[in-house]
TITOR-917851 format. One line per field, with one value per residue (C-alpha): chain; x, y, z; residue in one letter. Coordinates in steps of 0.5 Angstrom, whole numbers, plus 500, padded with zeros to 3 digits. Layout:
kette <- [A/...] $
px <- [X/...] $
py <- [Y/...] $
pz <- [Z/...] $
rest <- [a/...] $
//
This chain:
kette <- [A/A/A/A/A/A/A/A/A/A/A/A/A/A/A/A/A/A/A/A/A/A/A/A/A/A/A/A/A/A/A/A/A/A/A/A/A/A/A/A/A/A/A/A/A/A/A/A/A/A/A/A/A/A/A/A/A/A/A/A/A/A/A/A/A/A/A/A/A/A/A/A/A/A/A/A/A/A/A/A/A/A/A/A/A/A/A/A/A/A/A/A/A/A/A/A/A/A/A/A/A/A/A/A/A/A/A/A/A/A/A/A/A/A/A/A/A/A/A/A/A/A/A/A/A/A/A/A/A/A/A/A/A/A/A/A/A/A/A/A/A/A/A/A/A/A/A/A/A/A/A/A/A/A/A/A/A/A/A/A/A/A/A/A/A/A/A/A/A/A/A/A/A/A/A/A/A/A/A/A/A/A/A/A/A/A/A/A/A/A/A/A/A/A/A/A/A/A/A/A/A/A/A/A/A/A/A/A/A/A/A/A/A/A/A/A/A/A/A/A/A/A/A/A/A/A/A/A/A/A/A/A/A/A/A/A/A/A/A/A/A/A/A/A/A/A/A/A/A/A/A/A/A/A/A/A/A/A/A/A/A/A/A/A/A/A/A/A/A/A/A/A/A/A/A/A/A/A/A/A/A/A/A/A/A/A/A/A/A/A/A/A/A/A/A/A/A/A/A/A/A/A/A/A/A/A/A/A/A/A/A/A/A/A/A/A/A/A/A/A/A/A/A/A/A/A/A/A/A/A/A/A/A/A/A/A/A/A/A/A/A/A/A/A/A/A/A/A/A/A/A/A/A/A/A/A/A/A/A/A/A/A/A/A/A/A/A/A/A/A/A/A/A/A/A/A/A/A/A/A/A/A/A/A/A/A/A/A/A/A/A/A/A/A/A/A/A/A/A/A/A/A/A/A/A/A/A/A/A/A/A/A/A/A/A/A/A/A/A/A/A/A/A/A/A/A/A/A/A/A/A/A/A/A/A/A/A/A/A/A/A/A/A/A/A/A/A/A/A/A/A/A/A/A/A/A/A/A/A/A/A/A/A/A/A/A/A/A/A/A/A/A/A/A/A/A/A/A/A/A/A/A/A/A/A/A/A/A/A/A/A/A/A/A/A/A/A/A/A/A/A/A/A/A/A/A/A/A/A/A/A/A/A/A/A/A/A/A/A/A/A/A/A/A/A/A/A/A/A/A/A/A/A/A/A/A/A/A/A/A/A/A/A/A/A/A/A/A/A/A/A/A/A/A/A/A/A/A/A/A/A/A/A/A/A/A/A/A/A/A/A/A/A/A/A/A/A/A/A/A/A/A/A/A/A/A/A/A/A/A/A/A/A/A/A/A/A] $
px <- [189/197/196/189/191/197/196/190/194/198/192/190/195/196/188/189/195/191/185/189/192/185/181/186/192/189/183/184/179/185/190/198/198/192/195/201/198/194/200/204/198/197/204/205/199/200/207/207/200/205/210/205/205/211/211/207/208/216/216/211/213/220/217/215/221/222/217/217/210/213/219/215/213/209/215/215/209/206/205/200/196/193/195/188/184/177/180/177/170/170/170/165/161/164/160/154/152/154/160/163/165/173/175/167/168/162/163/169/173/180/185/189/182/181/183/182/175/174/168/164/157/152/147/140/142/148/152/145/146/153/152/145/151/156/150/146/153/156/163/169/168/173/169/169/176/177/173/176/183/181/177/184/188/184/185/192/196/202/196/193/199/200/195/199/206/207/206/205/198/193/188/182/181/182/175/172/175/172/166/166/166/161/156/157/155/149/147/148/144/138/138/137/133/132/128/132/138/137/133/139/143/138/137/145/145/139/141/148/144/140/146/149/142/143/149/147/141/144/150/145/143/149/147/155/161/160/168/170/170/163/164/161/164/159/152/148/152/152/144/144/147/142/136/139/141/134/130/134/133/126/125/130/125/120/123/125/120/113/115/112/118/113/115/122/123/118/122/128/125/122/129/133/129/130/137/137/133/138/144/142/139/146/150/145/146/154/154/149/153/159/155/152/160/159/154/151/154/161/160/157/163/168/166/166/174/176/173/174/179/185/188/192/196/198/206/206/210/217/215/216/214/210/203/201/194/191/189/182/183/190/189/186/192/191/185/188/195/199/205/204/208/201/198/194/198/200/205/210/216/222/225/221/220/226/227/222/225/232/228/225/218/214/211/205/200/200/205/204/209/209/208/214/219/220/227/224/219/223/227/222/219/213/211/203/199/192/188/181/176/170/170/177/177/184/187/192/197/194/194/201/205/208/209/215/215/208/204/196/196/188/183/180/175/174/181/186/192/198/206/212/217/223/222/228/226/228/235/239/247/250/258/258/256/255/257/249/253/255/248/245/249/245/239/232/231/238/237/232/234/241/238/238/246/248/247/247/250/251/258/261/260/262/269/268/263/269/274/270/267/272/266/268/264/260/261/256/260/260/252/250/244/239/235/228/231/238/234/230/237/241/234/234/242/241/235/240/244/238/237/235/230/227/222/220/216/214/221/227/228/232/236/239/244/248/254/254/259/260/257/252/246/241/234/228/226/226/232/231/235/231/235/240/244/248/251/252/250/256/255/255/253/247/249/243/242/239/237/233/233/239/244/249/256/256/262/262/260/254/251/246/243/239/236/232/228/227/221/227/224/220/224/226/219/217/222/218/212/214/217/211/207/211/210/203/203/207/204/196/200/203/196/193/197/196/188/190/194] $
py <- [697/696/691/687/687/689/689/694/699/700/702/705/710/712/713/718/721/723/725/730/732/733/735/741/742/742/747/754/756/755/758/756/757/752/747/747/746/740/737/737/734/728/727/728/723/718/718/716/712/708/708/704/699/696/691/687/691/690/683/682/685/682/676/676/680/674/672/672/675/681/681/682/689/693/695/687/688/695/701/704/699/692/687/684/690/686/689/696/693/688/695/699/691/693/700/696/690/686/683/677/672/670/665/666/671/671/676/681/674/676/670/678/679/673/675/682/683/688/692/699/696/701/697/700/706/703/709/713/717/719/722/726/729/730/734/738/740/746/746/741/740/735/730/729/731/724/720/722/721/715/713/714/710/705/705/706/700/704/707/702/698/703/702/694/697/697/689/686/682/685/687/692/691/699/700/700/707/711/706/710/716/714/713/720/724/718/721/728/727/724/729/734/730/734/730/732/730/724/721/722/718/711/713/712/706/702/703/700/695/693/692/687/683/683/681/675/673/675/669/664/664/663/669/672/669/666/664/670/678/677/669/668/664/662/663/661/666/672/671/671/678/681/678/683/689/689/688/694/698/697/699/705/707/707/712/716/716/714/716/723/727/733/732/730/727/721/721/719/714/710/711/709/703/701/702/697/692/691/692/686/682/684/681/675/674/674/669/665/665/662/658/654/652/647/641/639/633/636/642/635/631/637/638/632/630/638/636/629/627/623/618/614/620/623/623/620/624/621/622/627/627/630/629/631/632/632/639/637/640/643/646/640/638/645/643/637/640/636/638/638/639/642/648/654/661/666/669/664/665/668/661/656/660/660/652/651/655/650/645/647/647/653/657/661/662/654/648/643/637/634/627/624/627/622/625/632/628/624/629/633/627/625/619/619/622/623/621/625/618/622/629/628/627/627/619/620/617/612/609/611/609/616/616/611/608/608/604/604/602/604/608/614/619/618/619/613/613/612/611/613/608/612/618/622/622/629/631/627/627/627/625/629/635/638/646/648/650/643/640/644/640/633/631/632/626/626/632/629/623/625/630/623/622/629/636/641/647/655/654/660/656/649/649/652/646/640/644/643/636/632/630/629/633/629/632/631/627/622/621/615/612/611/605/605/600/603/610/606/603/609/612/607/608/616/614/611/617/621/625/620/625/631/636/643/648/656/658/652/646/640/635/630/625/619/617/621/619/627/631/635/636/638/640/641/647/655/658/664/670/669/662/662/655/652/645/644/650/653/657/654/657/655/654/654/647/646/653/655/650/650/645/645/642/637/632/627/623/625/632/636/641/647/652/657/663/670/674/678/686/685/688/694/694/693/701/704/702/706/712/713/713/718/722/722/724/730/732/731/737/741/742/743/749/750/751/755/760] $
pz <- [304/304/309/306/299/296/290/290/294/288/284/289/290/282/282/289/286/279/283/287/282/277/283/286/282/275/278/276/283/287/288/289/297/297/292/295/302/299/296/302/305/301/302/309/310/303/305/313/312/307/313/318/313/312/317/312/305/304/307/302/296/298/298/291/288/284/281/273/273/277/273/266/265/260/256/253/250/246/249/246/243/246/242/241/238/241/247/246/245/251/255/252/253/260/260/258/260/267/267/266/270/271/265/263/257/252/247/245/250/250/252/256/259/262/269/267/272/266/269/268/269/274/275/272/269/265/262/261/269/267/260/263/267/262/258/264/268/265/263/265/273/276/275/268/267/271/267/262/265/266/260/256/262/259/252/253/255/258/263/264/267/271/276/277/278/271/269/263/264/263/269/270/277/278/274/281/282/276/277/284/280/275/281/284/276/276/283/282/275/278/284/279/274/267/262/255/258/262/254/251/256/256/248/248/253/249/241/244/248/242/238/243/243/234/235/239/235/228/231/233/227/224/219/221/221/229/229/228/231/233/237/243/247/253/249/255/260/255/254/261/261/255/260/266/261/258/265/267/262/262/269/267/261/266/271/265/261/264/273/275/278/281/287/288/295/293/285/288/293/286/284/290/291/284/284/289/287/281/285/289/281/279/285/284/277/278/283/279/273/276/280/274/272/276/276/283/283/282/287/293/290/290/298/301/298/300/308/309/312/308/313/308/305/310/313/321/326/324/315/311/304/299/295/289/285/278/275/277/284/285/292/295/299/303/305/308/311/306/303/296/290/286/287/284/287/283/288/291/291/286/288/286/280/278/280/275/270/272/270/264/266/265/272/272/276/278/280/274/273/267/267/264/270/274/276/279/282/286/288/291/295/292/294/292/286/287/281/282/279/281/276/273/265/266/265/261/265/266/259/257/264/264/271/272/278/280/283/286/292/293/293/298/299/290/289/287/290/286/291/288/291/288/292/296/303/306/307/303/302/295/295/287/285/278/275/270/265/264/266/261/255/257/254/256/258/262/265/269/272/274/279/284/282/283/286/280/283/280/277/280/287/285/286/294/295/292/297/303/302/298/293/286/280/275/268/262/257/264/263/262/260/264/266/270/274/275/278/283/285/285/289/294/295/296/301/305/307/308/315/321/324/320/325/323/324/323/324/325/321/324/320/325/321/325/322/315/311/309/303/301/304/300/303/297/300/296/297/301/304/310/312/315/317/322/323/330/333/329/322/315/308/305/298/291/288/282/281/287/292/299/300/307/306/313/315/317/323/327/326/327/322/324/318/321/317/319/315/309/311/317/322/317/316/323/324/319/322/328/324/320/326/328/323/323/330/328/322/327/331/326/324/331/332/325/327/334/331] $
rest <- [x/x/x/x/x/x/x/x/x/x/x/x/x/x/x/x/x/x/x/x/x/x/x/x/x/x/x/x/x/x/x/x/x/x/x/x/x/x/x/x/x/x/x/x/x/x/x/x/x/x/x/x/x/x/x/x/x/x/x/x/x/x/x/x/x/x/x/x/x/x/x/x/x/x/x/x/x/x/x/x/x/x/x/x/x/x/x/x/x/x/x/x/x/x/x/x/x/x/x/x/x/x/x/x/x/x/x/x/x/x/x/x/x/x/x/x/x/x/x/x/x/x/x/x/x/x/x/x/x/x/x/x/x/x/x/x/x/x/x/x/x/x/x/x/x/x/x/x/x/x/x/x/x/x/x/x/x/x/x/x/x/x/x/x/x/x/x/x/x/x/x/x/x/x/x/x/x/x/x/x/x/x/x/x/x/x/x/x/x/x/x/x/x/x/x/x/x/x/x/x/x/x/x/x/x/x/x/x/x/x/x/x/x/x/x/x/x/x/x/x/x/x/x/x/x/x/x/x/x/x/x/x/x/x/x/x/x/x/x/x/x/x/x/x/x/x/x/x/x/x/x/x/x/x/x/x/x/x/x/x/x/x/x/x/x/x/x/x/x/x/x/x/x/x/x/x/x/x/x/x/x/x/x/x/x/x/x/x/x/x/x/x/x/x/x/x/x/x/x/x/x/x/x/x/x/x/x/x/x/x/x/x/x/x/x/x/x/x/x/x/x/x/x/x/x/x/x/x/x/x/x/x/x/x/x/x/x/x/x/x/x/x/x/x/x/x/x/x/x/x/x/x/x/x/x/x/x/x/x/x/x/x/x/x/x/x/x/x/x/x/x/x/x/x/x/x/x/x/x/x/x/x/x/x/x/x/x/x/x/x/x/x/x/x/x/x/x/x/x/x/x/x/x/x/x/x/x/x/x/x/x/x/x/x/x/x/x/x/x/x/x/x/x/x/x/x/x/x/x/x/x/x/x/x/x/x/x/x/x/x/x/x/x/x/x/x/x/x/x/x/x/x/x/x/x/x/x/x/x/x/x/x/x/x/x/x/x/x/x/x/x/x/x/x/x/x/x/x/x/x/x/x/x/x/x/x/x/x/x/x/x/x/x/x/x/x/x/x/x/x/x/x/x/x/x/x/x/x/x/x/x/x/x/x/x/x/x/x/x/x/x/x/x/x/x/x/x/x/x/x/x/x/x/x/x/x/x/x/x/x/x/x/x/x/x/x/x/x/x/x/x/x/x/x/x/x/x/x/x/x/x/x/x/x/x/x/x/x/x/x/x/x/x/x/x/x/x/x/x/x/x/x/x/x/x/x/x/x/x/x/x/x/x/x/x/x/x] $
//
């Protein structure tokens, strides 16, 4: 798991811990030789199981070390107490009713759990199994004691955060592990199948079934205040989880109350079969709902311009530049094999967070540029906008001429096509540069569109880029007013001192300059500790531009710039991988001789 998904081996983890932990260490049936020998064990294992997969799992977590939805953690937020308090109710829905889709909240919708995932739904039995268990069961087996860890790590932020390694949004992608547990008391409870018990449990899961149906139809009726507590805010979808809660609950009713239970292999079989069913319902009905969030029109239309072919976008072998796209298909030029300045990716580098952070544009979970930046544009090569005419209701820019220095130049595969004559090609030498500190004094307007004038460096590295370039640093008082015709100017003179030949692939990128009067190179690349540079095939240091990006000093003349990535931590991963393989295979024989003696 470490190696397929990251993010669920860290829960993982935690919830495996507090399962040892319950299962044999809180148990008064075992004795301290024997928790002492299943803790070493789940050590041993965890710990070298964790080895074998650093190859992947620490140059990952480097990778997105720096990335701002890492870095905000649960102490920015209360600890003990969700800040919405519909929260606690959206999980006690969980328990009753199938879940909602992702960003398709319905009732007890929180904008913290719109990506949560939040769940606790067994199909057909709901909570009913596992409060028949709680009641026939005798005494606090382990797993009620997890349950009721895991019912308190749900309440409590701190807790909950845990099993994300302590971030501040809120997710509940953990829920499947306790869900799990929940299933083997509802399968323990219907193996030994007490009527009393199993109708307290369905009596429980229809009162609250029924209360989720009131609250439907009282706010239908505009009879409550339908804004407020109570709002639902996808009616057709919450209508659709009341169908699938009360058609189990029937069947349920069924099995509990009306089914013969004389002979308990056939019971069973009536009980397995119907769990089934609404298994398969329920998976069904999950698809279905995020299914109809899209008209047929708009899946079709959404196919066609991911799958074909854009031939009057895409860069020649000797071009190199950068699309973007409106927020009606964000990830379109993935598809297309573009390079692409939008996307929807929550784990990208710290370095182009903190690029957007320089800029003062808020990143998330996608790349958005606002569209009255003409400057930032310019400066990561994008020549072409995408506007979606088929499902984009997004015309903004159109009407109000925000994007300065566009034209259309025609219409492919539904999009129109928007040039940017002003863009910077790849490579391009700047002779001044610029301290932060003393670009932070410019205006908003100014800070954008002296990115083509200068390199704005750290402060603390400005000096030694002047020592070994002779370029002259730009102060902020020295900021003119700025001219659309001026910026096309100073861009087409920029231009000129661009890379001759630019070539790259998975591990070099090649910069071929001809005659350069000297500078800066600057490269629109994310600064990485991965890179390292070479001019001429002798060593140069990659300074930070514009707060995460990379610039090379070059002389002048004729050069050669090479930058070459190597993965930060794959090789120290690569030996941890062979240690804890090492270890499992000593551990396997400690416990074979064990076995022997």
């Amino acid at each position: 798991m470490a190696v397929t998904n990251y993010f669920f081996f860290v829960g993982e983890v935690i919830f495996v811990t507090v399962y040892i932990i319950v299962r044999y260490v809180a148990d008064a049936q075992y004795d301290k030789k024997e928790k002492l020998h299943c803790v070493g064990r789940f050590a041993a294992e965890g710990v070298s199981g964790t080895l074998m997969a650093c190859f992947f799992l620490l140059p990952s977590l480097l990778a997105v070390a720096g990335n701002r939805r890492v870095s905000q953690t649960i102490f920015d937020r209360n600890l003990f107490v969700y800040q919405d308090v519909k929260t606690y109710f959206a999980i006690l829905k969980s328990m009753i009713l199938p879940p909602d889709i992702i960003s398709g909240g319905t009732l007890f919708g929180t904008k913290e759990g719109q990506v949560a995932s939040l769940s606790l739904y067994l199909p057909l039995f709901a909570v009913s199994g596992v409060i028949a268990y709680l009641i026939q069961k005798k005494g606090w087996d382990f797993r009620k004691k997890l349950c009721a860890v895991c019912l308190v790590f749900a309440f409590v932020p701190a807790f909950n955060s845990l099993f994300v390694a302590g971030n501040a949004v809120y997710y509940a992608r953990w829920f499947f592990m306790p869900l799990l547990i929940m299933a083997s008391m509802t399968a323990s409870a219907v193996e030994d199948f007490d009527g009393k018990s199993f109708s307290m449990g369905s009596v429980f899961y229809g009162v609250l079934l029924m209360v989720f149906l009131l609250i439907g139809v009282i706010t239908r009726s505009a009879l409550v205040e339908a804004d407020g507590f109570f709002q639902i805010q996808n009616r057709s979808l919450y209508e659709l989880e009341l169908v699938a809660g009360i058609g189990s609950f029937v069947i349920l009713a069924y099995l509990v109350w009306i089914l013969k239970k004389d002979k308990k292999k056939k019971y069973l079989n009536v009980f397995l079969t119907a769990t089934v069913v609404c298994c398969v319902g329920t998976g069904y009905l999950h698809i279905h709902m995020g299914y109809t969030q899209v008209t047929d029109h708009g899946r079709e239309s959404y196919k066609e311009q991911i799958f074909t072919e854009m031939a009057k976008i895409r860069p020649q072998e000797d071009e190199f530049y950068r699309v973007e796209t409106d927020q009606s298909n964000r990830n379109a030029m993935m598809c297309q094999d573009v390079p692409s300045v939008t996307c929807f990716l929550s784990t990208v580098s710290g370095s182009i967070m903190d690029f957007y952070d320089f800029a003062g544009i808020t990143r998330d979970v996608a790349s958005e540029i606002p569209y009255d930046r003409p400057g930032i544009r310019s400066l990561l090569s994008v020549r072409y906008f995408l506007q979606n005419e088929i499902s984009s209701d997004d015309y903004g820019f159109v009407n109000q001429d925000l994007l300065t220095g566009y034209e259309k130049t025609g219409e492919e595969n539904g999009y129109g096509i928007y040039e940017n004559r002003n863009y910077l090609h790849m490579g391009t030498v700047f002779t001044s540069c610029m301290k932060r500190s003393e670009y932070e004094k410019l205006s908003e307007k100014q800070k954008d569109l002296v990115l083509v004038y200068t390199l704005v460096a750290e402060d603390d590295v400005t000096e030694k880029i002047i020592e070994e370039t002779g370029a002259t640093e730009l102060l902020a008082a020295q900021v003119p007013k700025i001219s659309a015709k001026e910026f096309a100017a100073q861009c087409e003179q920029q231009n000129k001192s661009a890379a001759n030949r630019f070539t790259y692939d998975d591990t070099y990128l090649t910069f071929d300059y001809t005659d350069t009067d000297g500078g800066i190179a600057f490269f629109s690349v994310p600064y990485s500790s991965g890179f390292s540079a070479c001019v001429d095939g002798k060593y140069a240091e990659i300074f930070k531009a514009y707060g995460g990006l990379m610039a090379v000093c070059i002389p002048q003349g004729t050069h050669t710039v090479t930058l070459t990535y190597r993965e930060p931590g794959l090789l120290p991963g690569v030996i941890g991988s062979i240690s804890g393989i090492v270890l499992f295979a000593l551990w396997m024989v400690a416990c074979g001789n064990r076995k022997k003696g």
